[in-house]
DRENPA-3360 file (N, C-alpha, C; in nm, 2 decimals, always signed):
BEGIN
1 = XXXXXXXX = -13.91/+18.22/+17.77/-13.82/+18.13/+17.71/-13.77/+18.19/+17.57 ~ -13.64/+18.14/+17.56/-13.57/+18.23/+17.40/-13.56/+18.08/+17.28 ~ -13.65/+18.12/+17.20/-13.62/+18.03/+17.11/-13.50/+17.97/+17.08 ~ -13.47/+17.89/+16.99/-13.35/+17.80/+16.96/-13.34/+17.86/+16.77 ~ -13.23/+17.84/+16.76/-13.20/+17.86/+16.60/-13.11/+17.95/+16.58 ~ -13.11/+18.03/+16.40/-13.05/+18.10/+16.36/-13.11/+18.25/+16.43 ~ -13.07/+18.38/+16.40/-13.14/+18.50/+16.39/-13.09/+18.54/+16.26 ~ -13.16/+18.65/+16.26/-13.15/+18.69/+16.05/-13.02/+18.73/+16.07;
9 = XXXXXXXX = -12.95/+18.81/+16.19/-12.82/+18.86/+16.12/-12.71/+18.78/+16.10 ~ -12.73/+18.64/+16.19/-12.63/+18.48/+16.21/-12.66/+18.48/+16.01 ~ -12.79/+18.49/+15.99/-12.84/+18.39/+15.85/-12.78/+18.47/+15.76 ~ -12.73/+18.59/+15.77/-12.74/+18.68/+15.66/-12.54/+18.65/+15.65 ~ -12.50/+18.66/+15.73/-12.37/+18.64/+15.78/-12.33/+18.51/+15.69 ~ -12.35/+18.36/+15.75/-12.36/+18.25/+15.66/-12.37/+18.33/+15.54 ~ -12.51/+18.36/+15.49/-12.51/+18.33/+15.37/-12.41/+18.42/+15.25 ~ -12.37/+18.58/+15.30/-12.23/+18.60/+15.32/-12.11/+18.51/+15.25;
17 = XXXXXXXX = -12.08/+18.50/+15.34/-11.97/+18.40/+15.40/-11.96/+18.30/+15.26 ~ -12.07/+18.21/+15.27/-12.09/+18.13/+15.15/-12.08/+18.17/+14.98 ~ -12.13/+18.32/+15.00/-12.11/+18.32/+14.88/-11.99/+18.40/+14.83 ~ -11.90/+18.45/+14.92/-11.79/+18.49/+14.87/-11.68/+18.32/+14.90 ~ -11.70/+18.28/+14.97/-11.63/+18.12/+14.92/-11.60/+18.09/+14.81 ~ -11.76/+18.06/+14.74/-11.82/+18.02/+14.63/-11.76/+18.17/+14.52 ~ -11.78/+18.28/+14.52/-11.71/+18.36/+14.43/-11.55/+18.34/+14.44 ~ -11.47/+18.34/+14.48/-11.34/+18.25/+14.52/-11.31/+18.13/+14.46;
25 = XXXXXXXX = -11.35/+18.04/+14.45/-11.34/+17.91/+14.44/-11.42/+17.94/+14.25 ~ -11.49/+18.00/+14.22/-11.54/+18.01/+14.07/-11.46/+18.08/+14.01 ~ -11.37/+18.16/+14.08/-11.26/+18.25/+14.00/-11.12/+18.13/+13.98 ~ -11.13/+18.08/+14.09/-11.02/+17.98/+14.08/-11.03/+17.89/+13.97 ~ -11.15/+17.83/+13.93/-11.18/+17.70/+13.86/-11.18/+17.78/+13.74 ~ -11.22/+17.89/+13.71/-11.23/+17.94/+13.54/-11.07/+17.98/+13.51 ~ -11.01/+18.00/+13.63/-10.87/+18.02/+13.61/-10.79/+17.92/+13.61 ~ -10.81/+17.79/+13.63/-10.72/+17.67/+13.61/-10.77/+17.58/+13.51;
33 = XXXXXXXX = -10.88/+17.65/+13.42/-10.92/+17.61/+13.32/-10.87/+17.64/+13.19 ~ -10.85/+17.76/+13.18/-10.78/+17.81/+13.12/-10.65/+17.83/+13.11 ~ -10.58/+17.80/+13.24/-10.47/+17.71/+13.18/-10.46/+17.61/+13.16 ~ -10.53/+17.51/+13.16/-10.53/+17.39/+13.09/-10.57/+17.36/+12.93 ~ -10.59/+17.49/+12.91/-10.64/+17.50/+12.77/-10.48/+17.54/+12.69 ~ -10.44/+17.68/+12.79/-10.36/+17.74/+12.77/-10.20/+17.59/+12.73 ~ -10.18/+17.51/+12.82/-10.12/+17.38/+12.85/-10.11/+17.31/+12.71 ~ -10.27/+17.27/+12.66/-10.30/+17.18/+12.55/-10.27/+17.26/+12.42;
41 = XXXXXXXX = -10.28/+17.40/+12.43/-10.25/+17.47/+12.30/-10.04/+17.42/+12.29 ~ -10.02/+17.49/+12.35/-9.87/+17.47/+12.38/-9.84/+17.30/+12.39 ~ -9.87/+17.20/+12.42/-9.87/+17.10/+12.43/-9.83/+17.04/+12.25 ~ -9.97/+17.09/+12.22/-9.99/+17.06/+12.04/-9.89/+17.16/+11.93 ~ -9.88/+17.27/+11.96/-9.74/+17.31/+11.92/-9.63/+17.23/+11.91 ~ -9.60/+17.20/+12.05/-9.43/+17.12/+12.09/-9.46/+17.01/+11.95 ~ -9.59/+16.93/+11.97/-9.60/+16.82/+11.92/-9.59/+16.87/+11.73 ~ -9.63/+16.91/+11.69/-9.63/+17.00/+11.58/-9.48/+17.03/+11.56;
49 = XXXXXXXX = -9.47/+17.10/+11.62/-9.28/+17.11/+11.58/-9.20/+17.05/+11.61 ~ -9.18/+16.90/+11.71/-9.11/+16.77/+11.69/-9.15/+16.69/+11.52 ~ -9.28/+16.74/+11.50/-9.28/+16.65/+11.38/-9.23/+16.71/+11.21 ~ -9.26/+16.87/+11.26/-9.20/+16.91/+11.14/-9.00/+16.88/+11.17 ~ -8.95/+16.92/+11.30/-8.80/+16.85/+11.30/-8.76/+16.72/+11.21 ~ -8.84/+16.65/+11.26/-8.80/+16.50/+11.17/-8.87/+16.50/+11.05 ~ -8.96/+16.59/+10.98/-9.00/+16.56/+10.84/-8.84/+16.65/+10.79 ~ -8.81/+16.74/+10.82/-8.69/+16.81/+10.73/-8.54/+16.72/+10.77;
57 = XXXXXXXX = -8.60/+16.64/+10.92/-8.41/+16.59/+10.93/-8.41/+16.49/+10.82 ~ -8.56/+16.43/+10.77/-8.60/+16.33/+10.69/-8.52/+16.35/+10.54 ~ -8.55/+16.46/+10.50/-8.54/+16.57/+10.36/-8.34/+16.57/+10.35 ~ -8.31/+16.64/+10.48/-8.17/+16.65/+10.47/-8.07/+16.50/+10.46 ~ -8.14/+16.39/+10.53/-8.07/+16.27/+10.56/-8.10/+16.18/+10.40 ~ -8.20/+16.21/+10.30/-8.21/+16.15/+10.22/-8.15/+16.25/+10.10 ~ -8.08/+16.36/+10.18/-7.97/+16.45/+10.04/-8.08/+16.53/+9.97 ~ -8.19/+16.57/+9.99/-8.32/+16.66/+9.95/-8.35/+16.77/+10.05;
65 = XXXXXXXX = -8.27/+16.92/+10.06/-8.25/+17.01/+10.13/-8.37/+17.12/+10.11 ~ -8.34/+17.07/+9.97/-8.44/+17.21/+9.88/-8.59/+17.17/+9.91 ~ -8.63/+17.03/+9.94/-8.78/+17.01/+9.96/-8.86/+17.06/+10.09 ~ -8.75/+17.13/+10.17/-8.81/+17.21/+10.31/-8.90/+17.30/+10.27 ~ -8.83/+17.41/+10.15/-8.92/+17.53/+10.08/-9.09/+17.50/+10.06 ~ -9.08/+17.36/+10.00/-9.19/+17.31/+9.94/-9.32/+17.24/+10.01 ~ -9.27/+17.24/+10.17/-9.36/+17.21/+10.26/-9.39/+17.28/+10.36 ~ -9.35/+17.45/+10.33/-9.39/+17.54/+10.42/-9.54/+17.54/+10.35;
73 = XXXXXXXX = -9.60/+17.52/+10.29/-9.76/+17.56/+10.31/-9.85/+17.42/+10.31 ~ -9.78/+17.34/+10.37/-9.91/+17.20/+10.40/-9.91/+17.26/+10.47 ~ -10.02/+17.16/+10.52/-10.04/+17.14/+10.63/-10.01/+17.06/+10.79 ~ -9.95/+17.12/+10.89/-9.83/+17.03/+10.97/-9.93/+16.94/+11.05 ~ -10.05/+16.95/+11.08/-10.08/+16.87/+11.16/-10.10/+16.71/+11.07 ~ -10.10/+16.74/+10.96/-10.11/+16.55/+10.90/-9.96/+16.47/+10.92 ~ -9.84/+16.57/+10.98/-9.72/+16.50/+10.99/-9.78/+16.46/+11.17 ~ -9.87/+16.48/+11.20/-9.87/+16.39/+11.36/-9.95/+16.24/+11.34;
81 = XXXXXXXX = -9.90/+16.14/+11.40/-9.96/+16.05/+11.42/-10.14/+16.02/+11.45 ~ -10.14/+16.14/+11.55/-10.29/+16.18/+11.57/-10.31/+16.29/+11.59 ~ -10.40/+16.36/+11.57/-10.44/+16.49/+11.51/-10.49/+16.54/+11.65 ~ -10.51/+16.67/+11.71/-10.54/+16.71/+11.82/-10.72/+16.65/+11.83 ~ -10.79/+16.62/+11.92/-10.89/+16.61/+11.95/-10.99/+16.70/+11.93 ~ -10.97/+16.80/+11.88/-11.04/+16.96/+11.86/-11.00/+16.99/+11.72 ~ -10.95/+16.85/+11.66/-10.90/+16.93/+11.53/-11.03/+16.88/+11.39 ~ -11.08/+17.00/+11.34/-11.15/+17.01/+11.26/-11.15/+16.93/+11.07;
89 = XXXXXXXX = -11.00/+17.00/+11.06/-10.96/+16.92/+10.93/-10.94/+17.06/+10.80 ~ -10.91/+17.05/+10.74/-10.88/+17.13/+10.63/-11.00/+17.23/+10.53 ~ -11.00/+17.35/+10.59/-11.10/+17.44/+10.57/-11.12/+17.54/+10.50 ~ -11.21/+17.62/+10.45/-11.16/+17.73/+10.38/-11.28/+17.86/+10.49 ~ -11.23/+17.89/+10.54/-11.28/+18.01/+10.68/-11.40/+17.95/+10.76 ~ -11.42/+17.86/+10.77/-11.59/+17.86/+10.83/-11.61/+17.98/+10.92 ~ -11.75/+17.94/+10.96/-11.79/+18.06/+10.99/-11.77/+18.04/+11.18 ~ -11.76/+18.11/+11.24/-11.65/+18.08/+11.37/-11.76/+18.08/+11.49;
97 = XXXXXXXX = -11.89/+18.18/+11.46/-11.99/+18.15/+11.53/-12.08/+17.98/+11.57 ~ -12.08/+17.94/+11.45/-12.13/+17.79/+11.43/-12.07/+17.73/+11.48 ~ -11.94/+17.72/+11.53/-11.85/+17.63/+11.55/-11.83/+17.62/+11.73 ~ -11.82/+17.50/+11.78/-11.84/+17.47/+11.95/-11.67/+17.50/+11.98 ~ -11.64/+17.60/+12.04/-11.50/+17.66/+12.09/-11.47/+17.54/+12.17 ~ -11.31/+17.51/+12.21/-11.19/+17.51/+12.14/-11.18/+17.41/+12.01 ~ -11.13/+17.48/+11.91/-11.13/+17.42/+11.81/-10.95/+17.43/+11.71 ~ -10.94/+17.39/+11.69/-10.82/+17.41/+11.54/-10.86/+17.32/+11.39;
105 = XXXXXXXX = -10.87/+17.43/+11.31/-10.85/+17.40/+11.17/-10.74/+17.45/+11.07 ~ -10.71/+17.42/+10.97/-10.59/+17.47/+10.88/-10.67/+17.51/+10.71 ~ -10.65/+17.67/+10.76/-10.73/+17.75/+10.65/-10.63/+17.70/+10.50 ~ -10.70/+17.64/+10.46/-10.65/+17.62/+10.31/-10.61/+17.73/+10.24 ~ -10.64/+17.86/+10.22/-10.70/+17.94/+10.16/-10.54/+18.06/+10.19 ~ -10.52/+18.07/+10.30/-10.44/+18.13/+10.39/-10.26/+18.06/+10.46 ~ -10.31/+17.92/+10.43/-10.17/+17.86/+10.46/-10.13/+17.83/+10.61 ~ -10.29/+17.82/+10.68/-10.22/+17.91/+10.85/-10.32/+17.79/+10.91;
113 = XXXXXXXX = -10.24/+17.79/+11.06/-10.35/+17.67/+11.14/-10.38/+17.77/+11.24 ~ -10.52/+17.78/+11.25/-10.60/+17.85/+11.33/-10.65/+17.82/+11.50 ~ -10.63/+17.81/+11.56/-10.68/+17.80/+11.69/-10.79/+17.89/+11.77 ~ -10.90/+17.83/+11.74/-11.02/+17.96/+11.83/-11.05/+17.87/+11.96 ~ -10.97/+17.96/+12.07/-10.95/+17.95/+12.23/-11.08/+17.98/+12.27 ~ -11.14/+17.89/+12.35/-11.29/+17.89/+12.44/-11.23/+18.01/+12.53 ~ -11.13/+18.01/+12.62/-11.09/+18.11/+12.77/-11.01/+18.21/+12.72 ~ -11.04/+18.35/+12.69/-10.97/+18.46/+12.68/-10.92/+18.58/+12.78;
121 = XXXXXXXX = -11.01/+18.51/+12.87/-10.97/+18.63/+13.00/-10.82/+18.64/+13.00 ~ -10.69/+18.61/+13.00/-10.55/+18.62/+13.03/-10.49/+18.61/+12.93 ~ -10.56/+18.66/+12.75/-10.51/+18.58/+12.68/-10.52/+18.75/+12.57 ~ -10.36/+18.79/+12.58/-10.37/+18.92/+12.50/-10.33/+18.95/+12.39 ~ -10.34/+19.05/+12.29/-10.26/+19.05/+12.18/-10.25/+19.22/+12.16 ~ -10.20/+19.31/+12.04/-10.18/+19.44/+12.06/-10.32/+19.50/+12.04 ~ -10.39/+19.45/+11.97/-10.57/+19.50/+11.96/-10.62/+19.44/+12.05 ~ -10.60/+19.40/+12.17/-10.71/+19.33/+12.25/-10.67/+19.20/+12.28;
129 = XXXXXXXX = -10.79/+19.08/+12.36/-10.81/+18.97/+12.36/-10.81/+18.91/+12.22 ~ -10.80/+18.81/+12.10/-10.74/+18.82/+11.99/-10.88/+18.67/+12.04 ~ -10.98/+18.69/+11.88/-11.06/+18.62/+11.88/-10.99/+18.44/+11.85 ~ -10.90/+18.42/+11.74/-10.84/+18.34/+11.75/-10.69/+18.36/+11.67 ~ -10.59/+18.26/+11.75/-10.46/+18.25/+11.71/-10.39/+18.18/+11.59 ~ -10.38/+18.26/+11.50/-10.31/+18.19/+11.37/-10.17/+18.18/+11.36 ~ -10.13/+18.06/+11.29/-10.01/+17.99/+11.28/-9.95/+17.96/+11.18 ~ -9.82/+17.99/+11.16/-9.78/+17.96/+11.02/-9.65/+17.86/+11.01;
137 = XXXXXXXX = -9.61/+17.74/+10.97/-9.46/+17.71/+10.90/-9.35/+17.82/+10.88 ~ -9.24/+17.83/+10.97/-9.15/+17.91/+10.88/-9.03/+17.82/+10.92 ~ -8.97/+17.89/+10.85/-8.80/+17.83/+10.86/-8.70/+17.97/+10.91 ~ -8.58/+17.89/+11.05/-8.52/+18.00/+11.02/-8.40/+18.05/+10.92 ~ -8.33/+18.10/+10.91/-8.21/+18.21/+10.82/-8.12/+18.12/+10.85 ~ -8.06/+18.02/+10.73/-7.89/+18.02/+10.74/-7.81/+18.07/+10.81 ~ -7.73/+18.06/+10.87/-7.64/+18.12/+10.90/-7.50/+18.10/+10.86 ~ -7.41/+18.15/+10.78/-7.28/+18.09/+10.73/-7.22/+18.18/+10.81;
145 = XXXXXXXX = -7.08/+18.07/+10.86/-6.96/+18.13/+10.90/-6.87/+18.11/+10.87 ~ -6.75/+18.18/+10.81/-6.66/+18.16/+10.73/-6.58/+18.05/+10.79 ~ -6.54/+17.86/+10.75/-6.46/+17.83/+10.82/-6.55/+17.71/+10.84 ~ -6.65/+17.69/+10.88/-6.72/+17.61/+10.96/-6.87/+17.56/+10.86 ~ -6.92/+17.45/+10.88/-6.99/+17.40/+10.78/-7.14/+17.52/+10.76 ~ -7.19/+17.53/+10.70/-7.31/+17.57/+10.69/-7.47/+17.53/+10.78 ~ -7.53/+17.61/+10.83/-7.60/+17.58/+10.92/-7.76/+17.53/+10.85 ~ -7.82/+17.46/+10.87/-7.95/+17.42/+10.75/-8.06/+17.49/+10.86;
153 = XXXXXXXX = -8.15/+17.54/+10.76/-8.24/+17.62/+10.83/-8.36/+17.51/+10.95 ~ -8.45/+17.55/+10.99/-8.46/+17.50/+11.12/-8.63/+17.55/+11.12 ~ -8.70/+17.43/+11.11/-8.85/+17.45/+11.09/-8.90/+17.50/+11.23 ~ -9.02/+17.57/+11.23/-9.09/+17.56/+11.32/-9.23/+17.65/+11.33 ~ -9.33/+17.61/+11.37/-9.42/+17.70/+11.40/-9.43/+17.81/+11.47 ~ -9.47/+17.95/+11.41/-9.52/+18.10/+11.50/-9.61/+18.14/+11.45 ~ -9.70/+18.21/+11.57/-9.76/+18.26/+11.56/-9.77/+18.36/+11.45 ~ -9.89/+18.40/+11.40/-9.88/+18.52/+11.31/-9.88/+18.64/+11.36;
161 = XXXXXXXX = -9.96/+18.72/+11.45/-9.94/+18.78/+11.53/-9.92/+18.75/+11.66 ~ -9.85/+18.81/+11.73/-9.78/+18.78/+11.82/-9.88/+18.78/+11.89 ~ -9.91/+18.70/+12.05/-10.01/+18.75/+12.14/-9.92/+18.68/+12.27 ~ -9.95/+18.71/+12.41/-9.95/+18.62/+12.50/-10.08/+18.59/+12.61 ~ -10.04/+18.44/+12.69/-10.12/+18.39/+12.74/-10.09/+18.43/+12.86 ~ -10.06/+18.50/+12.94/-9.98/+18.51/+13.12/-10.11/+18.47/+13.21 ~ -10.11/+18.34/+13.25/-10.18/+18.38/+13.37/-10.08/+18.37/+13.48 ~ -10.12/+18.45/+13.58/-10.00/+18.43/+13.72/-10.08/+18.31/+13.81;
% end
């Protein structure tokens, strides 16, 4: 009589099988995590630069043009209603080890809002994966054209160095 069950090569096979599933499905989930991270960084941006828009349409509508200069080094996230959930508060470098990643604080010291990303795998800059992304207020350049009214410069957050995030 022939036993009933698996044999080692059925067992070896399964077990196989399972774990390249499971390697599949873990590449997937660290990869849709990271964009979701990727999502919420960009998310808080947009929101960050809708609110610097209306703090300078504020400046220009009340005939105070020149006060745009003077609010390039606050800090933009106190112009949001609510602060990112990961946001730390007003710092002078902490130390980045100590700290539970994803995080954003605004280095007093520097003038810049810092972002240190938990998921770097897809996340490049010209030296490498870039430990964290700093940000600064700028304005763009007037533009005059002879004839036509004058253009008012136009806030918005960039990066300091440039990096990108591509996941495919």
């Amino acid at each position: 009589m022939r036993a009933r069950g698996f044999t080692l090569i059925e067992l070896i096979i399964v077990i196989c099988v399972v774990a390249v599933t499971f390697g599949v499905a873990l590449e997937r989930l660290l990869r849709y995590q990271e964009m979701g991270e990727r999502a919420a960084l960009e998310q808080n941006l947009a929101a960050i630069n809708t609110a610097l828009t209306m703090k300078f349409a504020a400046y220009v509508a009340s005939g105070r043009p020149e006060a745009i200069r003077a609010e390039l080094d606050n800090n933009p996230v106190d112009l949001l209603s609510r602060p990112p959930q990961n946001y730390l508060g007003e710092l002078y470098a902490p130390p980045a080890e100590t700290l539970e990643r994803p995080y954003w604080y605004f280095d007093r010291r520097a003038h810049e809002l810092v972002y240190f990303p938990n998921r770097r795998r897809y996340l490049s800059a010209d030296a490498g994966p870039p430990e964290r992304i700093r940000f600064r207020v700028t304005v763009t350049a007037p533009v005059a054209v002879p004839g036509q009214p004058g253009e008012l410069p136009q806030p918005f957050v960039l990066p300091v160095e440039p990096f990108t995030w591509q996941i495919e």
